[in-house]
Structure formats: C-alpha cells, structure tokens
N, C-alpha and C positions, 0 to 999 in steps of 0.2 A: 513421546505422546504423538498418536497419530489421529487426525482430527477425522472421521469414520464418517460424522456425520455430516461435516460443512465441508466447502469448498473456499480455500482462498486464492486468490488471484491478485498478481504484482504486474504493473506495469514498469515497468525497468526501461531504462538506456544504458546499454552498455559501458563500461568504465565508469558509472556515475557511483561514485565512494557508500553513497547513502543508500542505494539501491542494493552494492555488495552487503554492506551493514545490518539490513532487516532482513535480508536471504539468510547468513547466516546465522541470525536468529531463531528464524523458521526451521532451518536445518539442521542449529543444534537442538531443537523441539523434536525435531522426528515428522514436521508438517512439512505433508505434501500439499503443492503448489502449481498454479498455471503459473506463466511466465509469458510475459508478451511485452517483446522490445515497439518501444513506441515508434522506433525509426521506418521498422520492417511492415508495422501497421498502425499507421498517423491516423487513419480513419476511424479507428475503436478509441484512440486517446482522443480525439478531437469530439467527439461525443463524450467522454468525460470530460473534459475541458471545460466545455457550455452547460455536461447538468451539475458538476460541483462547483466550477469556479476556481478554478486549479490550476497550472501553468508546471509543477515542477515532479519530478520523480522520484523518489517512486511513488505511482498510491495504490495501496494497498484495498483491496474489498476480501470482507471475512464473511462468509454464509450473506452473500449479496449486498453485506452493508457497506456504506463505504466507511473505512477506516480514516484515513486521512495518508499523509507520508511515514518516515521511519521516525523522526522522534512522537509521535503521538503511539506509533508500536511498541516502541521501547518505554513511554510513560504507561502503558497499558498495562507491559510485562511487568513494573515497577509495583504497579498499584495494585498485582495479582488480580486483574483484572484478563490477561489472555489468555489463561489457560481454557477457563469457563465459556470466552466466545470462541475460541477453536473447538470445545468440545459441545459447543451450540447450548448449552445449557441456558434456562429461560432465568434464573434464579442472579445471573450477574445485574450488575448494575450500567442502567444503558450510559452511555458516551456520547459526549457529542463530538461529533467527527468532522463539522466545519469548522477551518483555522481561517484568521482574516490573512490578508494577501503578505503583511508583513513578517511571514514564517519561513520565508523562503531558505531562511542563515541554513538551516538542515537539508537541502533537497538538491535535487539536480532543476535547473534551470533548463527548459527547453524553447531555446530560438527556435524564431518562425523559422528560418533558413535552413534547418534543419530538416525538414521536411521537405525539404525541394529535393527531388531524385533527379 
C-alpha cells in the first residue's frame, strides 16, 4: 500500500529500537516516508517539542497530523485504523494523538545533551 495521497513524516534518532520498529511497519505497508534524524536537525524537533508536548521518538505525522510515537502507530494498525489515514480517507475515525508525559516506556528519550554539537 503506497499512501499516493498523504505524506508521512518520522522523526527518528538513530539506533532508537522504537523508531526502527514503526519504520518497519511503514515499510512492510509499502509507505513511503520522510525521515528526519532529530540529532542532524534539533531545530524542526524542537519546534515539535513545544507545539505537542513531546520529549521522545519517534513521532510520527500522517497527512500533517500529528500521530503521536510507535505504540499509538501500532495501536492504530491494530484497531484497522491505519490503512484509512495513509490512504487520507475522510470516512476513518479521528484519533487522538496527545499521550500524557507518562508514555515514555515505548519511545526513545531524547536528552538535552544531545543536541549540543
């Protein structure tokens, strides 16, 4: 399934398990993807950061929404709920995409220190 009409976009940190995890989800979909390491540009995640409320990676945006991390992708794929918004379909059922802070168990953590080049 290749998503023709929407655009999704990962922010990823290299080596981060959860980040591999929702890539090959996408990959086994046949969705193509941006891919933008937070390390290489802290400035686009740092503006995510402050408009979601977010600290870990990956997060995930499908046709400009924000998704959340990989377990709310994988609960999506579950509840046959992702096919419909990679194929931008208006007919699914909206999601809410904000997790409170205590979801972190599934995500990569990204320290401040990390961003110091």
């Amino acid at each position: 399934m290749k998503n023709t009409q929407g655009k999704v976009v990962i922010y990823i940190k290299q080596h981060c398990p959860f980040c591999k995890k929702a890539k090959e989800l996408l990959d086994k979909k046949g969705v193509e993807y941006e891919e933008i390491d937070v390390l290489k540009d802290p400035d686009s995640f740092s503006d995510i950061k402050s408009k979601y409320n977010v600290r870990t990676v990956p997060q995930i945006f499908i046709n400009d929404k924000h998704i959340g991390g990989c377990d709310k992708l994988m609960d999506l794929e579950k509840e046959g709920k992702l096919d419909d918004m990679l194929n931008d379909n208006e007919d699914h059922i909206d999601v809410t995409t904000y997790t409170d802070s205590n979801d972190e168990h599934a995500e990569c953590a990204i320290p401040q220190d990390d961003f110091i080049m």
